[in-house]
N, C-alpha and C positions, 0 to 999 in steps of 0.2 A: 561675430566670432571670427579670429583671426585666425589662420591656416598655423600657424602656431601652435593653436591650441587644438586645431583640427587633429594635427599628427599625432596629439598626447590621447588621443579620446581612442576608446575600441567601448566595443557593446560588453555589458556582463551580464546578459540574460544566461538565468540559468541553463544548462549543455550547452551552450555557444564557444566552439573553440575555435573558430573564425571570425572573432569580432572586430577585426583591423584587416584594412583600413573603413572604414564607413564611409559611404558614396555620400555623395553629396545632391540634393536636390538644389535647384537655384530657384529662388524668386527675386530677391534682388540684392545687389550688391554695393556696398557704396566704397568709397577709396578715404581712407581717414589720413593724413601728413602727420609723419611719426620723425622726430628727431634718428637719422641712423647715427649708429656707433658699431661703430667697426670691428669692437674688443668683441662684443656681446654675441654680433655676427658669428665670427670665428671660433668662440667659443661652442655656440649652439648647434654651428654645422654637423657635427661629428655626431649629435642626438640625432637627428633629422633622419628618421627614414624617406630618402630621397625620392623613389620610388609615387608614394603614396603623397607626397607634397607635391612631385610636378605635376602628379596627374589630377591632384584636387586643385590648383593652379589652372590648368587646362578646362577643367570645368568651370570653373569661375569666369571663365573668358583671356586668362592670362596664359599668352603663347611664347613670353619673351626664355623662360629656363630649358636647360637643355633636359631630355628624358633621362639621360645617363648621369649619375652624380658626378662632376667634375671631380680632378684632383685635388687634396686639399691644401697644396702648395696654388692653387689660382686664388685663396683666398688671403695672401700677403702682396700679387700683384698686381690684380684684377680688379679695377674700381669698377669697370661695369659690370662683371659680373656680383660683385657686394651690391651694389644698388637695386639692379633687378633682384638680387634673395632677397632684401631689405623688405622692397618694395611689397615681393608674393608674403612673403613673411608674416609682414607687419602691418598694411598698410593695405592688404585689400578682406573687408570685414564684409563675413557672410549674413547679413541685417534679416531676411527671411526667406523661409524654407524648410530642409528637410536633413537631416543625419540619417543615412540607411544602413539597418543591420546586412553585412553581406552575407549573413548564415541563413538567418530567418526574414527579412525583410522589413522588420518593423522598424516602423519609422518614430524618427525620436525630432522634434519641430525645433525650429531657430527663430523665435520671438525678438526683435529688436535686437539682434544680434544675442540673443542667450539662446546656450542649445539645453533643453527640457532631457535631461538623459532618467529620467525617474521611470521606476519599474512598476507594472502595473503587478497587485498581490501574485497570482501563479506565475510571473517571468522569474519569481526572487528564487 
């Protein structure tokens, strides 16, 4: 699972009105080589709650982004800075592990890189 898709995921257990961001457990991590593109970059930044990406970043083992969302004028002339998002982005998949509700705790498993987000009957 790509930190991509990390940022788009919150829990919908039902009463959960804190299901973003979900923590991350790690078991292991692999780094997959993604073609960057620079447009796609740029354009995704501005979705990105920053916040909850660097810090799932940091759990994965990746220290290179800064905590504070940069401006988004660095992303016209910053190549290392695109590289390193690129990089946390795209290119480091969460292979197994754990998705954690921060309301309730329930954990939701990352199988081969799929995260299981199915609700057990009384969650719904």
């Amino acid at each position: 699972m790509r930190l991509l898709t990390h940022n788009m995921l919150s829990s919908n257990i039902k009463g959960v009105t804190k299901g973003f961001p979900l923590k991350i457990e790690v078991e292991k991590v692999v780094e997959k080589q993604v073609e960057i593109n620079h447009d796609f970059l740029r354009n995704i930044f501005p979705k990105i709650d920053w916040e909850a990406f660097s810090d799932a970043a940091r759990t994965m083992g990746y220290v290179e982004l800064p905590e504070q969302a940069p401006d988004p004028s660095v992303l016209e002339s910053d190549l290392d800075f695109l590289t390193k998002f690129h990089h946390a982005l795209l290119e480091l998949h969460l292979e197994e592990g754990a998705l954690v509700c921060p309301e309730t705790g329930r954990k939701f498993p990352v199988n081969k890189g799929i995260p299981n987000m199915l609700l057990h009957e009384d969650e719904v």
